[in-house]
PAVEXNU-122342 format. One record per residue: residue number from 1; residue in one letter; chain; x, y, z of N, C-alpha, C in turn. Coordinates in Angstrom, 1 decimal, decimal comma. Example, Ala and Ser with C-alpha at 12.3 -4.5 7.8 and 13.67 -1.06 7.14 Angstrom:
# residues 2
(atom 1 'A' 'A' (13,2 -5,7 7,8) (12,3 -4,5 7,8) (13,2 -3,3 7,8))
(atom 2 'S' 'A' (12,8 -2,2 7,1) (13,7 -1,1 7,1) (12,9 0,0 7,9))
***
This chain:
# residues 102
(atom 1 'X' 'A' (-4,7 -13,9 12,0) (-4,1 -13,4 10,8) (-2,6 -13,8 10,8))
(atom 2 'X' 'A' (-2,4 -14,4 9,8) (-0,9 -14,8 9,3) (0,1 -13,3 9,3))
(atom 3 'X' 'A' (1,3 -12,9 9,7) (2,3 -12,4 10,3) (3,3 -12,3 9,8))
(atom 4 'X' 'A' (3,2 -13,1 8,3) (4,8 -13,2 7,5) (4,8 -12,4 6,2))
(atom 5 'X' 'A' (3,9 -11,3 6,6) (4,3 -10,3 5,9) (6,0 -9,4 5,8))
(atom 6 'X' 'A' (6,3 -9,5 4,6) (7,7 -9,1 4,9) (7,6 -7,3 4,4))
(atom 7 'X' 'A' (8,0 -6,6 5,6) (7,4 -4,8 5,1) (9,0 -4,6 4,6))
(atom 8 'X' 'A' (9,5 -4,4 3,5) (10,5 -3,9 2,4) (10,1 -2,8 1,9))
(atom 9 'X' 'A' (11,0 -2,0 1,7) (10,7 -0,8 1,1) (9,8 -0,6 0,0))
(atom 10 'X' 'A' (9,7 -1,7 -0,7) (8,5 -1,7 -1,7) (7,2 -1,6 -1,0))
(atom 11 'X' 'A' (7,0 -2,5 0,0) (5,9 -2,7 0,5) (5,3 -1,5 1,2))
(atom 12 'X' 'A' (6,3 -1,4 1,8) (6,1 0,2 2,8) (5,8 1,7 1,6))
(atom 13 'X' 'A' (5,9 1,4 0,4) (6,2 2,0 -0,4) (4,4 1,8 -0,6))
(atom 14 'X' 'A' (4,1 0,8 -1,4) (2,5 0,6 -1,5) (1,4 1,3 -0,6))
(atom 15 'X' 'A' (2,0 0,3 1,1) (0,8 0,8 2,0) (0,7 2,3 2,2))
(atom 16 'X' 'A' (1,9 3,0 1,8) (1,8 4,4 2,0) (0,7 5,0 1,0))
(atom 17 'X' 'A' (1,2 4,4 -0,3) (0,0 4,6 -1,1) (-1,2 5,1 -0,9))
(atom 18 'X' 'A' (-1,7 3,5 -0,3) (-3,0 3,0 -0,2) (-3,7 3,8 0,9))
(atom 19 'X' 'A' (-2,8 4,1 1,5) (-2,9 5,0 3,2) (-3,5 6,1 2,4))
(atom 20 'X' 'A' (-3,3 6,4 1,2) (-3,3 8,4 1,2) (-5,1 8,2 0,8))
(atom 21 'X' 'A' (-5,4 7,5 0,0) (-7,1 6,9 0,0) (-7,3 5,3 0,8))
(atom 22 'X' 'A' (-7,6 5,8 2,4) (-7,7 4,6 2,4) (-8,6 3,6 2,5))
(atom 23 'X' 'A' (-9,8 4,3 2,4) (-11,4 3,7 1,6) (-11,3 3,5 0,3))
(atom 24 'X' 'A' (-11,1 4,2 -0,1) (-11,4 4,6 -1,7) (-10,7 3,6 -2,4))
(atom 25 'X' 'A' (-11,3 2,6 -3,6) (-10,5 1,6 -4,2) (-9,9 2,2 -5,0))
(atom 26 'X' 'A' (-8,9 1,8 -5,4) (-7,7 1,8 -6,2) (-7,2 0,8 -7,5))
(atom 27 'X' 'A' (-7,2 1,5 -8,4) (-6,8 0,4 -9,9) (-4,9 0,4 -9,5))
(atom 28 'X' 'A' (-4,8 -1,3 -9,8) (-3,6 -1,6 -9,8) (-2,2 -0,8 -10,7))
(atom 29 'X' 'A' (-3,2 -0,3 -11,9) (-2,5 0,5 -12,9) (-1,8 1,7 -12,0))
(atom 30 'X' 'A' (-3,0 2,5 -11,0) (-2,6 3,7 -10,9) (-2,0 4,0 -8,9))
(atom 31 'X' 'A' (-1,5 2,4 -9,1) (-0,8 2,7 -8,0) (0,9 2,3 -8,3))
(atom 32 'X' 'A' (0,3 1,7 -9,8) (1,7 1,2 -10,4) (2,5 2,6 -10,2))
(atom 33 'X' 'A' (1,2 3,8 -11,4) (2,4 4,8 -11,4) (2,6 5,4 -10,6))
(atom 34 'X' 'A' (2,2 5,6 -9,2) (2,3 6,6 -8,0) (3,3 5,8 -7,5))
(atom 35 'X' 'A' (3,7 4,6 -7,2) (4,9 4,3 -6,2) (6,1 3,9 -7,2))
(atom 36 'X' 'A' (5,7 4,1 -8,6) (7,5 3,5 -9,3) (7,3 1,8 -9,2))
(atom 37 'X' 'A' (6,4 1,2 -8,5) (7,1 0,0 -9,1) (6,0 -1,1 -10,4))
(atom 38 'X' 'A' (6,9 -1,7 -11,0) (6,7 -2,8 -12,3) (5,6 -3,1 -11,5))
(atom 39 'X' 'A' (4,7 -4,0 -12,7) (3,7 -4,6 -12,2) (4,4 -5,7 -12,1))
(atom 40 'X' 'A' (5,5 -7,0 -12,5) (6,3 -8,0 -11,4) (6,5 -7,7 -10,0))
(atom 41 'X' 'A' (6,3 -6,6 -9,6) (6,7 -6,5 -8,7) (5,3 -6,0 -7,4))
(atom 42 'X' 'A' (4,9 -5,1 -8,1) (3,2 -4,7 -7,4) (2,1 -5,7 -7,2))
(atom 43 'X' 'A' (2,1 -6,4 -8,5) (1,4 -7,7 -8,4) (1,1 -8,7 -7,4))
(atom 44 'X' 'A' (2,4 -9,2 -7,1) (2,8 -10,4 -5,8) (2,5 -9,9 -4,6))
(atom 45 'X' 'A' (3,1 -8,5 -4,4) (2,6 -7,5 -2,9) (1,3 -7,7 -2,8))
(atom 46 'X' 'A' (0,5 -7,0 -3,6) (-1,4 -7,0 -3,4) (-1,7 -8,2 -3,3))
(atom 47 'X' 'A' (-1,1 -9,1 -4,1) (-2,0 -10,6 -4,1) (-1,6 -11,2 -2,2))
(atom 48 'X' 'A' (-0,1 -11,0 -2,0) (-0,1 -11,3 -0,5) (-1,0 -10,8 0,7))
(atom 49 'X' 'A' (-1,0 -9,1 0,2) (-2,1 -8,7 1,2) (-3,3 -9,1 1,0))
(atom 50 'X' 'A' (-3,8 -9,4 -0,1) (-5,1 -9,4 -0,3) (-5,3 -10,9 0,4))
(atom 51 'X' 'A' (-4,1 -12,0 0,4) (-4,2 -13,2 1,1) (-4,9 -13,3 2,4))
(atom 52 'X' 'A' (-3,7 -12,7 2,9) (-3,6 -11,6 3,9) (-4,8 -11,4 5,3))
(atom 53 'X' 'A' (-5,9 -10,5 4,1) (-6,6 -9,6 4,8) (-6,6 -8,6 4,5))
(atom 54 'X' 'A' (-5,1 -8,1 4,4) (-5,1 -6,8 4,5) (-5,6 -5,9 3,4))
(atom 55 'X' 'A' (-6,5 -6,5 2,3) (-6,6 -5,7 1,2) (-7,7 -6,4 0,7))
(atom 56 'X' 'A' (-8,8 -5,8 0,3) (-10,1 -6,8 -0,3) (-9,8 -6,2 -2,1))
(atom 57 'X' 'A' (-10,1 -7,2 -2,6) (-9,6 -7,1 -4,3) (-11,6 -7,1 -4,7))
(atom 58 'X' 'A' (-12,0 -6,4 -6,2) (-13,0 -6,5 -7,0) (-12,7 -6,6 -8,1))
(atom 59 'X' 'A' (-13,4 -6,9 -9,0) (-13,2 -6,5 -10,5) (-14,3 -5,1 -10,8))
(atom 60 'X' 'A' (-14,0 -4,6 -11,3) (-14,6 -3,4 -11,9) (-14,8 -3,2 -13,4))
(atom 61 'X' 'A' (-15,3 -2,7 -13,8) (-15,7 -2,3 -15,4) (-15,1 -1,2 -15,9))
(atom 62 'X' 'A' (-14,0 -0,7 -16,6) (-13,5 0,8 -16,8) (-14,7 1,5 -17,7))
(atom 63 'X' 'A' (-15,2 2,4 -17,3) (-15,9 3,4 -17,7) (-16,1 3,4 -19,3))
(atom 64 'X' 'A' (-14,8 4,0 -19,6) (-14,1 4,2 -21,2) (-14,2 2,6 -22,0))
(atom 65 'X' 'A' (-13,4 2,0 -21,7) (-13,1 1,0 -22,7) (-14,3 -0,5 -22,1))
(atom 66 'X' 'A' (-14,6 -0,5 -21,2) (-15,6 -1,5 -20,8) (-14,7 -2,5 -20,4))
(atom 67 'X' 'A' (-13,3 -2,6 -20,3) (-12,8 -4,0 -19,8) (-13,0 -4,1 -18,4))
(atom 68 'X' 'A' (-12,6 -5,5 -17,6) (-12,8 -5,6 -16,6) (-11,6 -5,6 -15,8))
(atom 69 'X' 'A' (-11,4 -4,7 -14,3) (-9,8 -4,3 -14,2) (-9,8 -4,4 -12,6))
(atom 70 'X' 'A' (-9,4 -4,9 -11,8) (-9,1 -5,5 -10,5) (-9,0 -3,7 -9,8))
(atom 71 'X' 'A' (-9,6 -3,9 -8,9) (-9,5 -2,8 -7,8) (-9,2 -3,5 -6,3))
(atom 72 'X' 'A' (-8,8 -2,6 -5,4) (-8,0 -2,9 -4,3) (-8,1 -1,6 -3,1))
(atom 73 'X' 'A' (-8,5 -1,8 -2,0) (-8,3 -1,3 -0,8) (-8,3 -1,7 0,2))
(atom 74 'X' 'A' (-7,7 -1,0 1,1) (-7,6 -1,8 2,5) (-8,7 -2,3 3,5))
(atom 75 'X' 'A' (-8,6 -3,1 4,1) (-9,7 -3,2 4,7) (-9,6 -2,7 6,2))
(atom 76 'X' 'A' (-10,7 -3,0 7,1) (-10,4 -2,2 8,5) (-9,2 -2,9 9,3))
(atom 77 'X' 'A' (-8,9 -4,2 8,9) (-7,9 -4,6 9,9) (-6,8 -4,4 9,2))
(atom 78 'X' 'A' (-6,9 -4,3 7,7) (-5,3 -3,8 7,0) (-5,2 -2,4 6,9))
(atom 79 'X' 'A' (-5,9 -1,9 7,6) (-6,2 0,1 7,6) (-5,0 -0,1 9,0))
(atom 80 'X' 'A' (-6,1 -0,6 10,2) (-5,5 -0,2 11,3) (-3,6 -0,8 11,4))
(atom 81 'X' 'A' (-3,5 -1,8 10,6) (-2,5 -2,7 10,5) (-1,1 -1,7 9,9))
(atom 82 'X' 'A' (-1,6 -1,0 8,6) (-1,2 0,1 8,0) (-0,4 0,9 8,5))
(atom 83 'X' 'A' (-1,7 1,4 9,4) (-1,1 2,8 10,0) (-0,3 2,6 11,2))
(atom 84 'X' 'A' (-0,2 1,3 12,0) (0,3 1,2 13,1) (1,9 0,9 12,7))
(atom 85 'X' 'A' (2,3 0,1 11,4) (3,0 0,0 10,3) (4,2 1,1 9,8))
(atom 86 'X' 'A' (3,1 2,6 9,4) (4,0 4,0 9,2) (4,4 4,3 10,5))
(atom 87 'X' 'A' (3,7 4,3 11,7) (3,9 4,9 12,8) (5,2 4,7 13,0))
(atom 88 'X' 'A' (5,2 3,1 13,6) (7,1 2,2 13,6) (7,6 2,8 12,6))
(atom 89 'X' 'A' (7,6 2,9 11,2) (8,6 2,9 10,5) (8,9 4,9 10,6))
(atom 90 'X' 'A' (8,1 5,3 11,0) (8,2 7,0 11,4) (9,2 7,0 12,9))
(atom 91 'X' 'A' (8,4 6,2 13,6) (9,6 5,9 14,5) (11,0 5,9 15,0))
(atom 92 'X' 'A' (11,3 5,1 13,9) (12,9 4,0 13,9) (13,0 5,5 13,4))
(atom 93 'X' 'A' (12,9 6,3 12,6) (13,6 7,2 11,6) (14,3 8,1 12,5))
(atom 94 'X' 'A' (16,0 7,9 12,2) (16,6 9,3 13,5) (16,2 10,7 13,3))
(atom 95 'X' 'A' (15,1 11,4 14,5) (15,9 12,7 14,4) (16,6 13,4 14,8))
(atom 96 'X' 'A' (17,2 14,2 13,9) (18,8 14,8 14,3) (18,1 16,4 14,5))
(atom 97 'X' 'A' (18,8 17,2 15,7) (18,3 18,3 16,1) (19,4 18,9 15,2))
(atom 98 'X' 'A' (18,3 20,4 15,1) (19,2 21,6 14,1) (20,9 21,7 15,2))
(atom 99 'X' 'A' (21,4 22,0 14,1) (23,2 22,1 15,0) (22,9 23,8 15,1))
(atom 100 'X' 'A' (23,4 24,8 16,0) (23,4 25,9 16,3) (24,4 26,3 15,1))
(atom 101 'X' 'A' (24,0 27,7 15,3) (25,2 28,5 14,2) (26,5 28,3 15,0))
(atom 102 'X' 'A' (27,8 28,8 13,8) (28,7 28,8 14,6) (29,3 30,3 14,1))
***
């Protein structure tokens, strides 16, 4: 697997996403609105991961309207990849212990 994944707060922003269902496919719309970002921006991420591995893409049929609308989840090596991903970035994060009263 290619390695030049660049994790940016956008990205880290997505996989967190995708982490909260991580079987479950996902429409590009409705991860647009859960992480805040443009679809210029959402777009390029998924299509990398999906390059990737880390994300297998479908088309689906919407229910309602009948169009046809890309879905997206992780796969087992972009699951495990994922979470090993939050763990570091949980990591690095300082904790500061409570200060005593004074």
């Amino acid at each position: 697997m290619v390695e030049d994944i660049r994790f940016s707060g956008t990205t880290m922003r997505l996989l967190a996403a995708l982490l909260e269902s991580p079987r479950g496919w996902q429409y590009g719309y409705d991860l647009s609105r859960r992480t805040g970002l443009k679809s210029g921006t959402l777009y390029p991420i998924l299509m990398r991961l999906t390059e990737r591995d880390w994300l297998e893409a479908k088309w689906e049929f919407d229910d309602e309207s009948g169009r046809p609308r890309h879905v997206y989840r992780l796969t087992a090596e972009g699951l495990g990849r994922a979470r090993a991903m939050e763990r570091k970035r949980d990591a690095s994060i300082p904790r500061f212990a409570p200060q005593p009263a004074r």
